[in-house]
C-alpha positions in Angstrom: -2.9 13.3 34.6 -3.1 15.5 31.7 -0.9 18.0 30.3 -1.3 21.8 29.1 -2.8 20.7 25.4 -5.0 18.1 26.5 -2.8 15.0 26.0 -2.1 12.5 28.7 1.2 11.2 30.2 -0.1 7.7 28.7 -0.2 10.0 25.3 3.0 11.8 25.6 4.7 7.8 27.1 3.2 6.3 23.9 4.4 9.5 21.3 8.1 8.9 23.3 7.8 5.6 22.6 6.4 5.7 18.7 9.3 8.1 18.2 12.0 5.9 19.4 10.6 2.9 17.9 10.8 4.7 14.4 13.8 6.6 14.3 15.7 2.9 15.3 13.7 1.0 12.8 14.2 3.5 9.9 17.2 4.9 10.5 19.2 2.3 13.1 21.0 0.7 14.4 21.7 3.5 16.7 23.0 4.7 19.9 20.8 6.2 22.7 23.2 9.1 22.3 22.6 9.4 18.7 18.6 8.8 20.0 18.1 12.4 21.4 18.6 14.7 19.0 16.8 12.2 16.2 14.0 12.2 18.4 13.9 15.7 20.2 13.9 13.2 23.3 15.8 14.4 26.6 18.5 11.8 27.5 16.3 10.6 30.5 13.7 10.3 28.2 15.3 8.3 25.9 17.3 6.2 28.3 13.6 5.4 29.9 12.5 4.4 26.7 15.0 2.0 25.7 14.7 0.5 28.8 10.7 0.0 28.4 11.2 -1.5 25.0 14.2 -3.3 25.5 13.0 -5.2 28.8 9.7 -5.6 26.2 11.8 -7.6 23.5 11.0 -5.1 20.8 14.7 -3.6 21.1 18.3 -5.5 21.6 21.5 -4.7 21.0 23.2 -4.5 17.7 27.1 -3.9 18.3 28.7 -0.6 19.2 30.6 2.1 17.6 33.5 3.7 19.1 33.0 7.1 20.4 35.6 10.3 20.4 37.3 10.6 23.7 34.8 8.1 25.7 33.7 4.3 25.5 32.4 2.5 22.9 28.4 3.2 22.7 26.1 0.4 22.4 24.3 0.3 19.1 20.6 -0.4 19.1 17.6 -1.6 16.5 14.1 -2.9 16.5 14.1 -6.9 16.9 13.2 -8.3 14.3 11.4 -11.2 15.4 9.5 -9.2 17.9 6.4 -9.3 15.6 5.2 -10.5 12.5 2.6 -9.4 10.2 0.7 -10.7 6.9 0.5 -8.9 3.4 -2.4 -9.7 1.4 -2.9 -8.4 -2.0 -6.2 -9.2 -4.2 -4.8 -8.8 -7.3 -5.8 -9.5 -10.9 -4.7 -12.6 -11.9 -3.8 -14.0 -8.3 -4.0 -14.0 -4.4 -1.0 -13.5 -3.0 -0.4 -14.1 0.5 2.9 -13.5 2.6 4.0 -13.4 6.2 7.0 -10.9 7.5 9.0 -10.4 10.1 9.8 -6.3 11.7 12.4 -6.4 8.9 10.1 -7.5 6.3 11.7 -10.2 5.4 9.2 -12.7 3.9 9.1 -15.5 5.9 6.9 -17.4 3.8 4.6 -17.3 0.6 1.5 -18.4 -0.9 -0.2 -17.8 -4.5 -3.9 -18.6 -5.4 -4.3 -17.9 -9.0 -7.8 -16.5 -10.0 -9.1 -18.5 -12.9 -9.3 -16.4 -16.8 -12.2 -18.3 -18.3 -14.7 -15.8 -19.5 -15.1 -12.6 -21.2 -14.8 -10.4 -18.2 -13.0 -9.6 -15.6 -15.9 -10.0 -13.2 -15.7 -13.9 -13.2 -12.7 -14.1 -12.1 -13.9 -12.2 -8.7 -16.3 -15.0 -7.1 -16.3 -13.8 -3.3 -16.4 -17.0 -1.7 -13.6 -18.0 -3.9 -11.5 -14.9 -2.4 -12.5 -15.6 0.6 -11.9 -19.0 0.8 -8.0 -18.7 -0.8 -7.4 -16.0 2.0 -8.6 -18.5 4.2 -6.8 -21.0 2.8 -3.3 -18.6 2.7 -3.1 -17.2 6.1 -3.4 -20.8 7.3 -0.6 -22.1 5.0 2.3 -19.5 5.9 1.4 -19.5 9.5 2.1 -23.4 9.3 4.9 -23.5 7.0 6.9 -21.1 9.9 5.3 -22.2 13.0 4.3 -18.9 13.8 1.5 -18.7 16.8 -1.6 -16.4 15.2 -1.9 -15.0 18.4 1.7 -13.8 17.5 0.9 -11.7 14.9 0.6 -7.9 14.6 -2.3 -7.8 12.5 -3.2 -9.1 8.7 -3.3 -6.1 5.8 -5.3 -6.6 2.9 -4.8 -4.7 -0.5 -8.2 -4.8 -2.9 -9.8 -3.4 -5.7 -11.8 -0.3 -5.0 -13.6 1.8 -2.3 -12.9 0.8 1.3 -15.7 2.0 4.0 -15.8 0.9 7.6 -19.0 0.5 9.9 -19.1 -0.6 13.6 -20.8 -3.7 13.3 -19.2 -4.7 9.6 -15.6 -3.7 9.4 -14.2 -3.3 5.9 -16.5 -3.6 3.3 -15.6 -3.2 0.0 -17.1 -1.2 -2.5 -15.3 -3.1 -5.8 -17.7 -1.7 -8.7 -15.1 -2.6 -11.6 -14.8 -6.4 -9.9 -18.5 -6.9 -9.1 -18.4 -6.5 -5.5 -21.4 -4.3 -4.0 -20.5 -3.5 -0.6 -19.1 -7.2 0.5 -18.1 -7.5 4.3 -14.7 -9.1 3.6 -13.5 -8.3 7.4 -17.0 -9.9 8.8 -16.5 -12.6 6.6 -12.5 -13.3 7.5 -13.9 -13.3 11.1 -16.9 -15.4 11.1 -14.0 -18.6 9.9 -12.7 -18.5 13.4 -9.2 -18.3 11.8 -7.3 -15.7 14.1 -7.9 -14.4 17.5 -10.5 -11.3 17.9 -7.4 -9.9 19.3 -5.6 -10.0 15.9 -6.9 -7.1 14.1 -7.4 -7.2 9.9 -6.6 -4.0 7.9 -8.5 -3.6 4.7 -7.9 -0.9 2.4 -7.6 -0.1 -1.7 -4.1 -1.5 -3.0 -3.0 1.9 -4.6 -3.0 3.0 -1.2 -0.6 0.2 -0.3 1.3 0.2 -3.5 1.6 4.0 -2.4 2.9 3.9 1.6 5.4 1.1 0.6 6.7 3.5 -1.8 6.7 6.5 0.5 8.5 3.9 3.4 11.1 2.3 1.9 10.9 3.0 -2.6 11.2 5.9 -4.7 9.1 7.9 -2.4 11.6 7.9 0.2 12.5 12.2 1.1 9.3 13.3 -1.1 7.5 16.0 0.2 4.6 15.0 -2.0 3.7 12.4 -4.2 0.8 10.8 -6.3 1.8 6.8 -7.1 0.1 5.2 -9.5 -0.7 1.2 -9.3 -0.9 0.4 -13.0 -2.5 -3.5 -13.7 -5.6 -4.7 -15.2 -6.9 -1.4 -14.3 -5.6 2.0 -13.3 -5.7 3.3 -9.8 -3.9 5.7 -8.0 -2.8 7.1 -4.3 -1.9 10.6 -3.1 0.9 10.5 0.0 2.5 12.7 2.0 6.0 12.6 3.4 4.7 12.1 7.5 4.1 8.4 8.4 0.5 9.0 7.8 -1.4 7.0 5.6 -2.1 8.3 2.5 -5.3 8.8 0.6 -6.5 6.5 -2.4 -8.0 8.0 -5.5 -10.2 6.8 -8.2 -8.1 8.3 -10.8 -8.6 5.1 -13.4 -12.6 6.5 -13.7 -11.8 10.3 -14.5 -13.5 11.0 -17.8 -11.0 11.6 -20.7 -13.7 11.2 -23.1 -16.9 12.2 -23.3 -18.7 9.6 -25.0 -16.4 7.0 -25.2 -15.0 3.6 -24.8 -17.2 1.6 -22.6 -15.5 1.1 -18.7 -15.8 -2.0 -17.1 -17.6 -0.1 -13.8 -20.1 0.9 -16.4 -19.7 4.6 -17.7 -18.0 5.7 -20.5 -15.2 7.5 -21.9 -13.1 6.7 -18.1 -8.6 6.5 -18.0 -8.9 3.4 -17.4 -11.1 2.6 -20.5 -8.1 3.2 -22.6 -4.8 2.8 -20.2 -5.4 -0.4 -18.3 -3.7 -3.6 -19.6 -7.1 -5.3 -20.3 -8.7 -2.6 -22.7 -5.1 -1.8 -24.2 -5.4 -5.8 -25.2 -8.7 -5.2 -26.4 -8.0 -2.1 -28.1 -5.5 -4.4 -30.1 -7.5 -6.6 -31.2 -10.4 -4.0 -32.0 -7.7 -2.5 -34.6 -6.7 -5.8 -36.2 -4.0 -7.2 -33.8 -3.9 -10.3 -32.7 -3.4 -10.9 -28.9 -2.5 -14.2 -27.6 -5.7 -16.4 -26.7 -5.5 -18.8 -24.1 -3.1 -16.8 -21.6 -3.0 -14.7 -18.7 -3.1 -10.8 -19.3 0.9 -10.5 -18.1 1.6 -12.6 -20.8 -0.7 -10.8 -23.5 0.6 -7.7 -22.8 4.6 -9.0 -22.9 3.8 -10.8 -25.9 2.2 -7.0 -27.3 5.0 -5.3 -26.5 7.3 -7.6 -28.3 5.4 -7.1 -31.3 5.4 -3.2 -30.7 9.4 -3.2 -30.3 10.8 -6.3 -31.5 14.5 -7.2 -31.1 14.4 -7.7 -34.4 12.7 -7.4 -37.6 9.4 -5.2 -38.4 7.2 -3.7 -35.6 4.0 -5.0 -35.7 2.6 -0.9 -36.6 -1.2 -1.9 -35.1 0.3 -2.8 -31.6 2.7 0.1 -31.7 -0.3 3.1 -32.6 -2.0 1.6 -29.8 0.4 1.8 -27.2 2.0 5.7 -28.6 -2.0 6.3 -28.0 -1.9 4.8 -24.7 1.1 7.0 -23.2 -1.2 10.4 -24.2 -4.0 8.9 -22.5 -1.5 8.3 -19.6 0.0 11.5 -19.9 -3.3 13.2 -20.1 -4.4 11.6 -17.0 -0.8 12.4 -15.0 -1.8 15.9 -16.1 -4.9 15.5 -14.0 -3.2 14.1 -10.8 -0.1 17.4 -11.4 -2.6 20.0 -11.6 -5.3 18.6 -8.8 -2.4 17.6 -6.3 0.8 19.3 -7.4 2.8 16.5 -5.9 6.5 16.7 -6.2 7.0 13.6 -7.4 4.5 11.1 -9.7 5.9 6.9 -9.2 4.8 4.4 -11.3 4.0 0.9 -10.0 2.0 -2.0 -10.8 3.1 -5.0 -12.9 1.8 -3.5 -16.0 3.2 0.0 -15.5 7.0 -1.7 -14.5 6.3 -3.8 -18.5 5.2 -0.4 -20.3 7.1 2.2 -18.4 10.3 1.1 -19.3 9.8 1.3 -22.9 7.8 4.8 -22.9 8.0 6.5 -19.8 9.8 9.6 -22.0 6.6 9.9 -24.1 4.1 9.9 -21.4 6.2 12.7 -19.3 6.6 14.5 -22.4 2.2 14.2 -22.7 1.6 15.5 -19.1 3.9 18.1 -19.2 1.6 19.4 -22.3 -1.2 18.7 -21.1 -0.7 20.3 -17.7 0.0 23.9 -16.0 3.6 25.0 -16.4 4.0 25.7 -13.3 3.2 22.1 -10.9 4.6 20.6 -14.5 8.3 22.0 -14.0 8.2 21.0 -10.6 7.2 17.2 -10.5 9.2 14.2 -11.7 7.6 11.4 -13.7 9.7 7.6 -12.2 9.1 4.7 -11.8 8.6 2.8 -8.4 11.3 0.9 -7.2 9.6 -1.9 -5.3 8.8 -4.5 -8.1 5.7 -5.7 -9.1 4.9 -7.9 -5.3 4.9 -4.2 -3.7 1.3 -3.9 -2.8 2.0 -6.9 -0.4 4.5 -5.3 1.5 2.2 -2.5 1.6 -0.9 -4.3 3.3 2.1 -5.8 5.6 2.7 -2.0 6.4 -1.2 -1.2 7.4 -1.1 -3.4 10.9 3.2 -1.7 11.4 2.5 1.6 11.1 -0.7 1.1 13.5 2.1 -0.9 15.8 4.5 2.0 15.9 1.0 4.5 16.7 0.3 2.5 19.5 4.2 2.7 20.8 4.7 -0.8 20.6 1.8 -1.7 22.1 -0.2 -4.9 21.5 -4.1 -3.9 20.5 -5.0 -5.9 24.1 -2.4 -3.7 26.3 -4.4 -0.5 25.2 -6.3 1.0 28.2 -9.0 3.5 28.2 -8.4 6.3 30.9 -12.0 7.6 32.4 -13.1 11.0 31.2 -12.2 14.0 33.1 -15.6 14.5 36.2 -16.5 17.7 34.6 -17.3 15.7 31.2 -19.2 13.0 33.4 -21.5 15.3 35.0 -22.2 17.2 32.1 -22.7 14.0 29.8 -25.4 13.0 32.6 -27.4 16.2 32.7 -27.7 16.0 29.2 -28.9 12.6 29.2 -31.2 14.1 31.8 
């Protein structure tokens, strides 16, 4: 049966259901009174609902509350071991896996550092040695917990760089900066046989993650608009918007900022992330005398850089300082870029190398972009930083295979049923084959 706009009862059952299911998880524990006017939901509707869900597992009882003039009301919220789901991110100088529960707590964790030998950031990127560490993770944290694979909601993977999707490939990864030309990673995750066909993989650009785990649950939270910027090795960013949808990932680390210049690991020249990520702001150190730590990791470099730019005590080492005042233009020049393309209301910085530098001159890049942009989005945008810690682009990817959960209303992937077309787009689909 179908309804006035074209959606079925199955479609309006599984909205209900997605509605309920989100209101309780980011706003519960809550009554089924308190349900209908969060959700717009009639009292039947709700009551229905609840009952669907809570016969289901995926809802239970959380106390009550007393109530004025009546009996106590039962108080509800998602269970949270009624699912589980994996966060993966790729990053730059490790794997890192880790399995949640509903709640996001992390049940368990597992890190793969990427190996630093050689003068590139490329080497470090080996696919089959990816591959084989996400192999090797997923397998690890389902053991350590006893968790059933068959259990799980799906497995979300933040990485480097363009994610495209074909029929017969899945994800594949388009990872210029990292050396990857158009890799299969889902194909290849399947092909090991490690989870059921029925356990679907998410694959998509970790700015994008960084940026939905802000919007869910950081400094995102009641932003109409906002542009969050994963800050590492390299500079990437993501464009959200305050509805539960996904938001958009842009390549904002390869926008020229000058013409001619610096040499970009994806191969032009002049790009952001030429000048702003933590591997050419290292370099650019040493390029103007400085003397970076050999022998370490980049987290380390650049904490070691920044000690010598503002030391606790003593003279600032002036080389490492120029650099880094030059950096937060650069910065600045590029927030100017994301302000007056996507007037967001808010710009977050995340990433472990923008929570290091922010903190010591977040004033001076705002104070950059706000020159450098139109008065108008300027004055109505605030520069912050993200909220989530450095580990946020897992709990993204955990997000990818949740917020696909709640679209389905609580649905496993299996459960999902295709109604037959209407006759009328039978008969015509036949006399065009014809």
């Amino acid at each position: 049966m179908t309804v006035r706009s074209g959606r079925t009862v199955r479609d309006l059952r599984r909205e209900n259901r997605t509605a309920v299911l989100q209101r309780l998880y980011f706003d519960g524990p809550l009554s089924r009174f308190s349900l209908g006017p969060a959700t717009g939901l009639s009292s039947g509707s709700v009551s229905n609902v609840v009952s669907e869900l809570m016969a289901e597992g995926l809802v239970e009882e959380a106390g009550s509350v007393d109530s004025v003039g009546g009996r106590p009301r039962t108080l509800l919220r998602v269970s949270p071991q009624s699912g589980h789901m994996i966060g993966i991110d790729v990053g730059e100088t490790r794997v890192r896996i880790e399995l949640f529960d509903l709640a996001l707590t992390e049940l368990a964790r597992v890190e793969k550092p990427l190996a630093t030998e050689g003068p590139r950031r490329v080497d470090r990127y080996d696919v089959d040695v990816v591959v084989r560490y996400l192999r090797e993770g997923i397998a690890e944290v389902l053991e350590r917990t006893g968790i059933p694979a068959q259990g799980l909601l799906g497995v979300g993977i933040g990485v480097p760089g363009i994610v495209a999707h074909s029929a017969a490939e899945g994800a594949i990864v388009h990872g210029q900066t990292i050396g990857w030309d158009a890799v299969p990673l889902e194909r290849y995750l399947r092909e090991s046989g490690l989870l059921p066909e029925t356990v679907p993989y998410y694959v998509d650009n970790g700015a994008k993650t960084l940026g939905q785990a802000e919007m869910w649950f950081g400094a995102g939270r009641g932003a109409k608009s906002a542009a969050v910027v994963l800050f590492g090795s390299g500079v990437g960013a993501c464009v959200v918007s305050a509805d539960m949808g996904p938001g958009r990932a842009v390549e904002w680390g390869h926008l020229t900022v000058r013409v001619r210049g610096r040499r970009c690991r994806c191969g032009a020249q002049g790009c952001l992330e030429a000048y702003a990520g933590a591997e050419a702001l290292l370099e650019r150190w040493a390029e103007a005398g400085g003397r970076p730590p050999t022998g370490v990791d980049e987290e380390t470099a650049l904490t070691a850089m920044l000690a010598a730019a503002y030391p606790a005590e003593g003279a600032a080492d002036e080389t490492a300082l120029e650099v880094l005042e030059e950096t937060a233009e650069y910065l600045g020049a590029g927030f100017s870029d994301l302000i007056n393309l996507f007037q967001p209301e808010r710009i977050l910085v995340g990433g472990w190398a923008g929570l290091q530098l922010g903190r010591r001159f977040l004033d001076s890049v705002r104070a950059h972009a706000t020159a450098y942009s139109l008065r108008y989005p300027a004055a109505h945008v605030t520069v912050d930083l993200g909220t989530l810690g450095p580990d946020a682009v897992t709990v993204g990817a955990a997000i990818l295979p949740l917020a696909d959960f709640f679209a389905r209303g609580g649905r496993p992937v299996e459960t999902e049923q295709k109604e037959p077309n209407p006759a009328w787009q039978t008969n015509l689909q036949d006399r065009a084959a014809q």
